[in-house]
N, C-alpha and C positions, 0 to 999 in steps of 0.2 A: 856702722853695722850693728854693733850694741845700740842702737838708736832705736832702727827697724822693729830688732830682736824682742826690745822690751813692750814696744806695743802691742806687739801680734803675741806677746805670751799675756798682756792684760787683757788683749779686746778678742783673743783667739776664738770661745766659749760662745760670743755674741756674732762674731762672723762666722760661724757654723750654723749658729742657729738661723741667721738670715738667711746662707743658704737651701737649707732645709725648707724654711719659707716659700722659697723662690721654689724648688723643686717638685712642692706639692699641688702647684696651680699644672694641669695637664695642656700644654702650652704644642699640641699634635696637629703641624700645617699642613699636613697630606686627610684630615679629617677632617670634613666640613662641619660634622657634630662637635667638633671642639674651637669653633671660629670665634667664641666668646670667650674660651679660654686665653687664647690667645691674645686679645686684646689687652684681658685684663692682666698678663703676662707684660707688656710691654709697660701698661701705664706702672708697674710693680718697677722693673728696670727703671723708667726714667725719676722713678720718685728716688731711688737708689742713688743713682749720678748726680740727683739734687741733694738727697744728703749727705755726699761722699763731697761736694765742694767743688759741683760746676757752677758756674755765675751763669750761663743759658741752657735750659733743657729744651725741646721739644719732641711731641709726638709727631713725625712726621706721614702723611698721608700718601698711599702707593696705589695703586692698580690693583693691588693683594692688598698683605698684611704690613704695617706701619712700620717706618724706621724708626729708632731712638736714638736721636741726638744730641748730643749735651758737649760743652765746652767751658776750658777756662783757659784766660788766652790774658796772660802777666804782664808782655812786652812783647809787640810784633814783628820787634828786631830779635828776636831770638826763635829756634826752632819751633817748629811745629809737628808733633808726632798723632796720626790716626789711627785711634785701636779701633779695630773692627774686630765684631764677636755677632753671633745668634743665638736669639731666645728661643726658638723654635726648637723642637723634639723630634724623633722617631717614633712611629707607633710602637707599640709594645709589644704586640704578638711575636710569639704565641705567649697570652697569657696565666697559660698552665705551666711554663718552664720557669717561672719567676719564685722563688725563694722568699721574697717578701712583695705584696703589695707596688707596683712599679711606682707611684706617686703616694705612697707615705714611707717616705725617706726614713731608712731604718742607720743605724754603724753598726757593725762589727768589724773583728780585730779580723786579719789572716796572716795565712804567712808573708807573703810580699807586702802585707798593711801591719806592723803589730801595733801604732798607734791608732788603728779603726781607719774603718774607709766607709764613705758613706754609696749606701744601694740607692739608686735612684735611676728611674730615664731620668737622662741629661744632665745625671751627675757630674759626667765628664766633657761630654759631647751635647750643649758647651756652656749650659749654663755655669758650670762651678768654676772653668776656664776662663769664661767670662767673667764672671764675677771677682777673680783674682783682681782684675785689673781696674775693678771701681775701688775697692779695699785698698790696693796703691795708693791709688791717688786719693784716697781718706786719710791714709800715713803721712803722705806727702803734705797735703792744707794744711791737718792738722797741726804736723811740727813745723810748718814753713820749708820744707825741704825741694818744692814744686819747682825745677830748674827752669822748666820751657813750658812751651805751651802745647795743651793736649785737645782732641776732641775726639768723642766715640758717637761710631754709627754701627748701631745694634739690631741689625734686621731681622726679621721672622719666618722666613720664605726657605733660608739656604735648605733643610732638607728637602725640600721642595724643588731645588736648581735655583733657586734665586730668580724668578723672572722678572719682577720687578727694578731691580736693581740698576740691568741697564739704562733704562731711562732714569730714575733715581740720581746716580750719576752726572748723567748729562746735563739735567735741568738744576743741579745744586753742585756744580762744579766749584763756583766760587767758595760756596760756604764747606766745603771740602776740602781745599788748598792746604796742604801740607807737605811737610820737607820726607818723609820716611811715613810705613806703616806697620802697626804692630799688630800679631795675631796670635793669640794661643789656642788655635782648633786641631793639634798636631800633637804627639807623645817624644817621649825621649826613652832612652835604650835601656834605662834600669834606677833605682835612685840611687845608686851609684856609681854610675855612667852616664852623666849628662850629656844630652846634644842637640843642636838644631837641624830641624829639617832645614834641606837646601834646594828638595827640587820635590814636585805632588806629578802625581799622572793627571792625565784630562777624562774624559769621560765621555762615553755616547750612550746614551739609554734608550730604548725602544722596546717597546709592545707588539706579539706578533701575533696571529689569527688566522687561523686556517679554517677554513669551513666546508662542510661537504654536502652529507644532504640535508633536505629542507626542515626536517625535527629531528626528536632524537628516534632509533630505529631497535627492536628488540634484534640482540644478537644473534640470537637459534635463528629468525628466518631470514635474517639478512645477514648477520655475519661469514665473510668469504664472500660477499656479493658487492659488497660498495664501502667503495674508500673509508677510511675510520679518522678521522681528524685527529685522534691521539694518539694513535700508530704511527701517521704519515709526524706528526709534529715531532714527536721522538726520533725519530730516523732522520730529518732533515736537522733536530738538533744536535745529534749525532756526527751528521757530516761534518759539521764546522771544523770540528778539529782531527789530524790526522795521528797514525799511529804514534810522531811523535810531541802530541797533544801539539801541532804547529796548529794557527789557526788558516782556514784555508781558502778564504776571502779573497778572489783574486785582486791585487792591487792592496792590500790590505797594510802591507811591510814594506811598500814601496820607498818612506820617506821616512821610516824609523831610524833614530841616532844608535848607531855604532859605538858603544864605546870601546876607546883602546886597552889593549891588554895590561898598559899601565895602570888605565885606570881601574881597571875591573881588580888588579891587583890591588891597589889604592883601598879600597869598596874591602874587601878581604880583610882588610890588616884590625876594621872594628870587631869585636866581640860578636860571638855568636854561636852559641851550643845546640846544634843540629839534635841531640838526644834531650837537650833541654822543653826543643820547641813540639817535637812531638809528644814528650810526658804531656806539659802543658795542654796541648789538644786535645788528649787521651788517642790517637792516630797512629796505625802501624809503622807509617812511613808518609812521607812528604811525595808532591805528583805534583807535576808543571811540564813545560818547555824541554826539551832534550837539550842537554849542551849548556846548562846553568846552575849558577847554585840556587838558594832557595831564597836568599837574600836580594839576588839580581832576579830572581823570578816575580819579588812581589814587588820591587822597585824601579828597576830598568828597562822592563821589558811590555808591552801593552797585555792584555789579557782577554777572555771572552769568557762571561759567564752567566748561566742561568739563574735568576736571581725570585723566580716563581713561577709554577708552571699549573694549571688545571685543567680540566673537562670533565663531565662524564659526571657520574655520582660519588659522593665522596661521603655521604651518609653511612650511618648504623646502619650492619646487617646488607643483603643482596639486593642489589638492581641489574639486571641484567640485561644492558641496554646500549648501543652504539651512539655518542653523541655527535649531535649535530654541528660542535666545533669544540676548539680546544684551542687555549692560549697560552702565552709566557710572558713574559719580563726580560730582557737581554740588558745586560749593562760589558761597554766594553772598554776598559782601561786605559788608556793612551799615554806615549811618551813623544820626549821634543820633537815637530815637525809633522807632527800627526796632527791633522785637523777635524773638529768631530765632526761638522756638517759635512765631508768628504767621505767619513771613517762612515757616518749612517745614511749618506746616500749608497757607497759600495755595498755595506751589508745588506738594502732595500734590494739593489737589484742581482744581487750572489741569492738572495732566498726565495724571492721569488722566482728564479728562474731555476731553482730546484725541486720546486713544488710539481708533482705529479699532474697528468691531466686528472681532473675528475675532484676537483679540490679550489677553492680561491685564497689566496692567503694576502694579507691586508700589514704592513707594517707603519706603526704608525711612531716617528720621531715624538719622544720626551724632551731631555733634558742633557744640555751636555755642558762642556768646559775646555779650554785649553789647557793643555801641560805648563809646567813654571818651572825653571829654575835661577835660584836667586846667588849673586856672583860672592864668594867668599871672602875675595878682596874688599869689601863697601867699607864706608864707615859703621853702616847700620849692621852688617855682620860683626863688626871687631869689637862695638859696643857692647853687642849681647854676648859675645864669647869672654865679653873681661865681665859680665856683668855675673854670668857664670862659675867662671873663676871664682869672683871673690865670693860667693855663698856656698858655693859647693868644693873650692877647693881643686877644683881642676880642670883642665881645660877641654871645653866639650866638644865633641866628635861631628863635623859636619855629616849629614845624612840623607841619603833622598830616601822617599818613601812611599806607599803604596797607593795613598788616597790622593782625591781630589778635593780642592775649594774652587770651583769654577773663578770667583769672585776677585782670585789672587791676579789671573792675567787680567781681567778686565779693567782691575784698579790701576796698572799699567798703561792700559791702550786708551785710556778717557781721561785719566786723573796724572799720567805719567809719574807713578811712584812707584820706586819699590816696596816688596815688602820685605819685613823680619819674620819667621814663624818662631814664637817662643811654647813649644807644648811643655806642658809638666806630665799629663796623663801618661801609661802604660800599656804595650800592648795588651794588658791580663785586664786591662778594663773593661771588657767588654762591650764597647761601646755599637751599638745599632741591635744587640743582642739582650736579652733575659739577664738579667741581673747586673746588670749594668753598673759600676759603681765606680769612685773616684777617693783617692788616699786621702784622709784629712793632713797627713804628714805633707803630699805632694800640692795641697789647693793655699797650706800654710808657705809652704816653700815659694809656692810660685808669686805670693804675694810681697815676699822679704828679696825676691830675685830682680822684680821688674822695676824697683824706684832706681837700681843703680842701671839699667838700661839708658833710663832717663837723665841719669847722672853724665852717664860714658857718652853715651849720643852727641850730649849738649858740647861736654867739654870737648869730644874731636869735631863736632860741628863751627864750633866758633875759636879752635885754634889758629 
């Protein structure tokens, strides 16, 4: 541990500054005006793994945007562990809510940071998470410490859904073969309260469209006359959930996991300050599900939510005008047994079959995932909970949690592995949001945490 300690107190200064590096390239895969960023984003990664102490890099080539892969592989009788991470960002809007410049990475101290956290898209979410785990394995070469063998595939697509991937997979099965996989795209409960996620919701994304008449129409002579596409879209977004925000999708909760009161007691017994989480928000009060806490509402339970909504004129000043459509965004959360090609065909035909005559509305399938949860008995859970231990001092709190990594069940059904989620981030990081930032305390932490992963793995793997 004094081993670790002293290099990340020598080389600390310099792996901040690479991240900051890495952070200022605008690396945005949902924006085609950034398609070069993002390149040049990857080739930055793989020269990274090349100088962190893989013996093979490659840019690999996708349907989308490129994977990076790299490997150093000691002795093929011993484990093989796969960090998966993404280069790739979120757009940044709204760019008026940002404090400093989204892509020139600033630190300041806060209260949950007083060693500085750096403001950045993707500070957290995942370039700085990712990059934890190239810094590893530079400690690791460097001192000889490298127990087993590792390889990273660093894709560009995840905020995206990953669609490349699948195939990705299928066609590079071999050179993917590994025993366990590691990921730090996840947060833990406090920095001092470590834990691992144990289980992600799945996800269903969709676009929806309602259209009415043929342009847009001034409202004084037609308004009260013909259908209004942002009226009718509001009210049918409206329906979905009922007075006790159930959602109300017939067939919708058909195949949702149950948990038992044990275990919901279980779920209970982690930390969690109800007047904490609303300060934090700035929010009167918390609003979900009847019949839940607010912990089982953003982990257990699937969700339905509007995630952008327009029409009409949204310019300076008055128009006074009926639009000729109006759309959204839906993203719907899923847990175990929930399937999202199922989950967004019922929502397709529960909306359209609410739509008024006099109106067309169009839903068109995005992007979705399955639910995971990963079993607490493994070796590769009891690794990272001792790996835990020894840096933090105590033993971390298994946790399911609210997001999705589509990526995590796929890696299952094609590569049959599990995985580990190791997050450092916080929920206060804002991540997909304005100001976006990640603790230099926690991207130090996570770097001194994961060589002993690599330690514990090895040594229960080849007991």
């Amino acid at each position: 541990m004094e081993e670790i300690s002293n290099y990340i107190q020598q080389h600390k200064d310099r792996f901040v500054n690479e991240l900051v590096t890495l952070l200022k390239i605008p690396s945005i895969s949902a924006d085609s005006a950034h398609s070069q960023d993002v390149i040049e984003t990857a080739e930055a990664v793989e020269k990274s793994l090349k100088d962190a102490g893989c013996d093979h890099t490659e840019i690999c080539e996708t349907k989308g945007y490129p994977v990076v892969y790299g490997e150093k592989i000691i002795d093929a009788k011993l484990p093989t562990i796969l960090v998966y991470g993404h280069y790739d960002v979120q757009p940044p809007d709204p760019l008026s809510l940002w404090n400093s410049p989204p892509f020139e990475p600033v630190i300041k101290t806060t209260d949950l940071h007083p060693d500085g956290a750096i403001f950045a898209r993707g500070a957290c979410d995942d370039k700085g998470q990712m990059f934890m785990h190239v810094k590893a394995l530079e400690f690791m070469v460097k001192n000889n410490a490298l127990p087993c063998n590792v390889k990273f595939m660093i894709e560009g697509e995840e905020e995206v859904g990953s669609d490349s991937l699948a195939d990705f997979l299928a066609e590079h099965k071999e050179k993917l073969d590994n025993d366990i996989i590691l990921i730090s795209d996840t947060g833990m409960m406090a920095n001092d309260v470590p834990s691992i996620t144990t289980g992600l919701r799945g996800l269903s994304y969709v676009e929806v469209e309602v259209v009415g008449p043929n342009r847009d129409l001034h409202s004084g002579i037609y308004g009260g006359a013909v259908p209004n596409p942002i009226n009718i879209l509001s009210k049918m977004i409206a329906s979905l959930h009922d007075e006790n925000n159930h959602i109300t999708i017939p067939g919708f909760y058909d195949k949702v996991e149950e948990l038992s009161t044990a275990e919901r007691a279980h779920m209970a017994e982690a930390p969690f300050s109800l007047e904490a989480y609303k300060n934090a928000l700035a929010i009167g009060d918390v609003y979900g599900e009847s019949g839940y806490t607010t912990p089982e509402r953003y982990s257990i339970r699937p969700t339905l939510d509007v995630n952008g909504i327009w029409g009409g004129y949204t310019g300076e000043g008055a128009k006074t005008v009926i639009a000729s459509k109006a759309n959204a965004k839906i993203s719907m959360r899923l847990v175990p047994h929930q399937d999202p090609d199922e989950i967004t065909e019922l929502f397709a035909r529960h909306f359209e079959a609410i739509a008024p005559e006099g109106v067309k509305v169009t839903v068109t399938p995005h992007h979705g995932g399955l639910p995971y949860v990963t079993p607490t008995d493994s070796i590769g859970y009891q690794a990272a909970a001792k790996a835990y231990e020894t840096t933090f001092g105590k033993t971390p709190i298994p946790e399911r949690t609210g997001g999705s990594i589509p990526i995590v069940a796929l890696f299952e059904e094609v590569l049959g592995s599990k995985t580990i989620l190791m997050g450092f981030g916080l929920d206060s990081d804002a991540i997909h949001s304005p100001n976006e930032h990640f603790g230099v305390w926690n991207f130090l932490k996570g770097i001194e945490t994961i060589p002993y992963f690599y330690k514990y793995y090895t040594e229960f793997s080849t007991q």
